[in-house]
N, C-alpha and C positions, 0 to 999 in steps of 0.2 A: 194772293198767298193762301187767302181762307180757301178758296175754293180746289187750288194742289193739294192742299191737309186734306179735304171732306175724299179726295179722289186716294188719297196714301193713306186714310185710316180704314177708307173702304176696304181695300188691300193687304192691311192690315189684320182686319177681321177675318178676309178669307182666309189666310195665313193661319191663321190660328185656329179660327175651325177645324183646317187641316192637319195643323201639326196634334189636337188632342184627338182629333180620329185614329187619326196614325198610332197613336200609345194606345187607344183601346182595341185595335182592331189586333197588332201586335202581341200583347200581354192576353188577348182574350184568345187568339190562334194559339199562340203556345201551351195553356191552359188544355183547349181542347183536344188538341193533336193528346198528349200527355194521358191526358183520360180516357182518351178514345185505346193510345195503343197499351198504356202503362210502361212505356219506353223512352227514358233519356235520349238513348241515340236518337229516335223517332222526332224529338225536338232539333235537338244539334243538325239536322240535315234539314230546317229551317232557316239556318243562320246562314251554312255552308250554300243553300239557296238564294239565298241573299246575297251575297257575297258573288256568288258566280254568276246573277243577274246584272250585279252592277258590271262586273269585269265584262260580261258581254255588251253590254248597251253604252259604255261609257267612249267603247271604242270606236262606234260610229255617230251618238245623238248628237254631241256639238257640232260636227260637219249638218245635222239637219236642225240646229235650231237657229245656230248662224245666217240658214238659209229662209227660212220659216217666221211667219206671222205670228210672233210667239204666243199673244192673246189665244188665237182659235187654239194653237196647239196645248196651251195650258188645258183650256176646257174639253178637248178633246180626252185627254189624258186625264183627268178628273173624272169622263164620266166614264171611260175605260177601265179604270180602277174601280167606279161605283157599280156597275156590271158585273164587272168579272168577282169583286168580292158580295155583293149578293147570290152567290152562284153557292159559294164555298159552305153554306152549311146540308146543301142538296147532294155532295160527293159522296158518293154511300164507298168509295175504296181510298187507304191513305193516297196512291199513286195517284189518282184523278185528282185529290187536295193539291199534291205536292205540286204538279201540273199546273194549276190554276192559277196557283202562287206562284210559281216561277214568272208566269207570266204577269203578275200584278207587280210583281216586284221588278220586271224590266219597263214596266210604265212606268213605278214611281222614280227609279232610276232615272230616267228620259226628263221627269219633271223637275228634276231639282235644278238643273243646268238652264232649261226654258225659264223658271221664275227668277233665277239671277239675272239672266239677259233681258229678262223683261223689267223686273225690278231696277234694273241700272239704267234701261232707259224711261223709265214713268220716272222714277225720283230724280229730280237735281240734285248734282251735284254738292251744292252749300247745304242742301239737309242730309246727304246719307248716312254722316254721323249721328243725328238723333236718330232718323228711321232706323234705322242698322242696331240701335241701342234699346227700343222697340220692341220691334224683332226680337233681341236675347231675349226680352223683359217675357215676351210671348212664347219664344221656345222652352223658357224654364220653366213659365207656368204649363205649359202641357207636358212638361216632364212630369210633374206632379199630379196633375188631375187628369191624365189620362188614365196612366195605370191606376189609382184610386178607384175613379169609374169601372174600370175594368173587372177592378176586383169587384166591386159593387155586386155587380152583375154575374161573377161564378157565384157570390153566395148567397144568391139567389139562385142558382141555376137557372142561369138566362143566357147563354156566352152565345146561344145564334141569336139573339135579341142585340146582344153588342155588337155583332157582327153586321147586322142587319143596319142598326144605327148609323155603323159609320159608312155603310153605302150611301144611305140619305144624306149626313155629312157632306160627302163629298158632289152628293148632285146638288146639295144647299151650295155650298163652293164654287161649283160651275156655273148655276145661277147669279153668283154674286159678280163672279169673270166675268157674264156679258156686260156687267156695268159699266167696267172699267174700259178707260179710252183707249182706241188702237194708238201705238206708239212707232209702228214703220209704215211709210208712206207706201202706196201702190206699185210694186214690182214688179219687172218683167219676169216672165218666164225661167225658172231657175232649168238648169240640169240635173237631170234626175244624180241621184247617187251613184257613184259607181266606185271600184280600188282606187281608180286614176286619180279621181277627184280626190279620194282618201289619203291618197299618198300628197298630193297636191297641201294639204292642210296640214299636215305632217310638217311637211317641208315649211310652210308660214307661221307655225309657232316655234319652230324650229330659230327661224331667220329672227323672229320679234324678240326670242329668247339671248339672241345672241345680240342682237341690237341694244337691249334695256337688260343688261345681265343682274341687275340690281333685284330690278323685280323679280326677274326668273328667280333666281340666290332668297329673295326674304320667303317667297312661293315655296321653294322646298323644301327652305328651313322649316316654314309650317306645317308641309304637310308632313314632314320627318317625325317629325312631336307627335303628332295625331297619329300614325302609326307606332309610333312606342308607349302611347297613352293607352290605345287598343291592345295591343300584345300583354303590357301589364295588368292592364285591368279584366286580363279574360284571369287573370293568377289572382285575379281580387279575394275571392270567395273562399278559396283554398288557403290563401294564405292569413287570414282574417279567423279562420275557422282554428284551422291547427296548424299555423308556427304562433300569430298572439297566444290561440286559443280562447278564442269567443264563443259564446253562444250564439246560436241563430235567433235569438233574440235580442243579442248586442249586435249581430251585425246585422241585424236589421234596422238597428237606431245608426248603426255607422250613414247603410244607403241612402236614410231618409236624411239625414243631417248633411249627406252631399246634393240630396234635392236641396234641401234649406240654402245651402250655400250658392247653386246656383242664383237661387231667387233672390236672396240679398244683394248675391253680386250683381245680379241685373238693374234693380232698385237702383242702388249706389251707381253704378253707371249712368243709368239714366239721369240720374239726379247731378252728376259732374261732367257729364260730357259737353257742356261746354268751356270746360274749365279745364281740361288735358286735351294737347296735343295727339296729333294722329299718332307720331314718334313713341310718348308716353303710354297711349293708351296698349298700345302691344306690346313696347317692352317692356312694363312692368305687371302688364297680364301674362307673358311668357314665363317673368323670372320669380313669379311667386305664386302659378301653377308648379313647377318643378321645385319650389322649395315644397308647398305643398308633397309633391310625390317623395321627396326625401324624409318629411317628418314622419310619414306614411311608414314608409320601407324600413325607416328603423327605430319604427311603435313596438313595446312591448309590453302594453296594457291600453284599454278601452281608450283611455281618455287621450292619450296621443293618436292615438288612431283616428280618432274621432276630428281632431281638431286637422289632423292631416289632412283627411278627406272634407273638410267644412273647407279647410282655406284652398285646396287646388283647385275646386267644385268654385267657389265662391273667384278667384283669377280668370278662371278660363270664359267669364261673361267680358272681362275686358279684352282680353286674347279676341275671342271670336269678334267681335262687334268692331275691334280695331284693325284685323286684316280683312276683314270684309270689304270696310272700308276703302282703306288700302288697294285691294284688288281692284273694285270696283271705278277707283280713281284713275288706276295704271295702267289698265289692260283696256285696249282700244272696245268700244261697245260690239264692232264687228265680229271681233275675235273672241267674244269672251267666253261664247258655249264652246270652242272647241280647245280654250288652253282649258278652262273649266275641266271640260269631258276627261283629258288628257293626262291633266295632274292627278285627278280622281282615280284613272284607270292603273296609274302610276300606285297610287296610295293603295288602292287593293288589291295589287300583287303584292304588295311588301305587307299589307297586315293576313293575309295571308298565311304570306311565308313568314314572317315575324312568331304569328302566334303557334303554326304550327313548332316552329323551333323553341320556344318559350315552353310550349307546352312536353313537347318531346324533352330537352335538358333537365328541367323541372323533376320530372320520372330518374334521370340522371345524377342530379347535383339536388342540394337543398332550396326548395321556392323561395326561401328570402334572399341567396343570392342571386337568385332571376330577378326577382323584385328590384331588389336594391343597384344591380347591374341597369335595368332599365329606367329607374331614378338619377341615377347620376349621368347616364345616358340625356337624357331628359335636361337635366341641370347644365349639362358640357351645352348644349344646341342653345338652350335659354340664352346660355354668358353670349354663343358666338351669336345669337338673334339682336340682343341687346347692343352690342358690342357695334353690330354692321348699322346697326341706327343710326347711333351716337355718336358715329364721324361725321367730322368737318362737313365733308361736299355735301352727306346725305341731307344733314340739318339744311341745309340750305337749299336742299331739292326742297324741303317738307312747307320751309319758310317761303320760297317761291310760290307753291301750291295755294296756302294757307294767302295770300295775299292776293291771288287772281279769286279766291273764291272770295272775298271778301269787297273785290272790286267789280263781279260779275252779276251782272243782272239775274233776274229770277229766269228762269228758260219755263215756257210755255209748255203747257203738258198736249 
């Protein structure tokens, strides 16, 4: 067992080296673009770049990580990204910036689907609840001390110095990959990619969805939420500003206080997660992220506000860490970069088209009843997320589960 920990904390660290790169390299591009052109839109078609990387890559990478020695492909993809953002403060035109990024941003796309499917098969099963809770405890903290860093470093005027860094980050990262053990045995000769094959994988998560409809159903319950989380929160700022009427000095204690809330909820997670049910641990991170977004939506001074964004900030550590879980339990290891890929691809046409519509009505109708429409939106998916739990049969799939992992030996890394 000590020696599975020393291999999953290893992995853990890479983890986290990478997710605070990620926040400085992020927070410090935007920064510079900004300065360079003196142009909002000039930022915004950063985001929109993002966005249209994942939608490109999400559609094919699970058909190749399913296929794929995930390890090499991890480090592959790590130093892909450390290249090509070492490049990025050399672009003397925004268009060659914009370029470079698009492409760094269909690598990291590509990686997130690879580290699940690698993740799910390094970790046993009996731990992914703690690892999984980890993991938040690490993603919250690089919520915070990346951009911190970040900013560090504009005021310094150093932002190619942050950029620079998180190259190295990520070649420290790929470094730390060759450590960790291969987890697919030696395989034959795959088929290259082709539509056929595309349409082929289509078709199998298709059939598996329709086989285990349970899982399919809690799958797009979550990723429903996650796309109305984004739609509303692009109205964050706007509405925090002038419908409460804050300062940009209180709603900069709002954002930092929904950092805080993160990090406690991860703490508190970690510190209970053996002590809640898989069941538990999502649907009362579900149903008290959307209360959160309801105490939000109808704040009309700091301190509700405030407290809105602490507790939805401070849920969604159980939410995340519990369907992670969940997923990773459900979803055969074979399959799981391309239902991954799939749902993903799924989730950013709809924030997409979510926020565009949020944001277009908005100009139309008053921002708090967009707000408040996607709060209670939010709350209606929570009840029926909670709700699909806490039936009979399902308890007794979770009770099933919960007792083989308990009777099942340590599996060998």
């Amino acid at each position: 067992m000590k020696k599975e920990w020393n291999m999953l904390n290893l992995l853990l660290v890479n983890l986290g080296i990478t997710g605070v790169g990620s926040w400085v390299y992020f927070i410090a591009l935007n920064l510079i673009v900004l300065e360079q052109t003196y142009s909002a839109f000039a930022v915004t078609v950063l985001y929109l770049l993002k966005a249209s990387a994942a939608l490109l890559a999400n559609i094919w990478a699970g058909s190749l990580v399913d296929r794929a020695r995930t390890k090499q492909l991890m480090i592959f993809l790590q130093l892909i990204q450390a290249g090509l953002i070492v490049l990025l403060p050399l672009c003397n035109t925004i268009l060659m910036l914009y370029v470079f990024v698009f492409f760094i941003n269909i690598a990291s796309a590509m990686y997130h689907p690879t580290v699940l499917s690698y993740t799910t098969k390094l970790v046993a099963q009996e731990y992914r609840k703690t690892f999984n809770s980890y993991k938040s405890l690490l993603d919250s903290g690089a919520f915070i001390t990346g951009p911190a860093l970040a900013g560090l470093f504009m005021m310094k005027e150093a932002g190619d110095l942050a950029i620079y860094l998180n190259g190295a980050a990520l070649l420290l990262a790929a470094l730390l990959t060759l450590l960790l053990p291969d987890v697919e045995e030696e395989r034959e000769k795959q088929d290259s990619l082709s539509f056929a094959m595309f349409k082929k994988d289509v078709a199998l998560v298709g059939r598996f969805s329709a086989a285990f409809p349970y899982v399919a159903f809690i799958s797009l319950l979550f990723h429903l939420m996650m796309v109305l989380m984004t739609a509303t929160d692009s109205l964050e700022a706007a509405f925090a500003t002038t419908v409460i009427g804050l300062t940009e000095g209180e709603y900069g204690v709002i954002v930092s206080g929904a950092g805080g809330g993160i990090l406690v909820g991860s703490f508190v997670n970690a510190w209970l997660i053996h002590h809640l049910s898989l069941l538990r641990l999502m649907s009362i991170g579900a149903v008290i992220t959307s209360l959160g977004y309801l105490l939000f939506s109808f704040s009309n001074m700091f301190a509700s506000a405030f407290v809105g964004c602490f507790t939805l900030s401070f849920a969604l550590a159980f939410l995340n860490a519990g369907f992670l879980t969940f997923y990773q339990n459900s979803v055969p290891v074979h399959l799981i970069g391309r239902m991954s890929s799939m749902l993903t691809f799924i989730e950013s046409l709809l924030v997409l088209f979510f926020t565009v519509c949020f944001g277009w009505l908005a100009e139309m109708f008053s921002i708090r009843l967009l707000v408040v429409i996607g709060a209670c939106s939010m709350a209606l998916l929570a009840i029926v997320f909670g709700g699909v739990n806490f039936q009979a049969v399902r308890a007794q799939f979770y009770l099933n589960r919960e007792r083989k992992e308990k009777n099942s030996a340590s599996k060998p890394l």
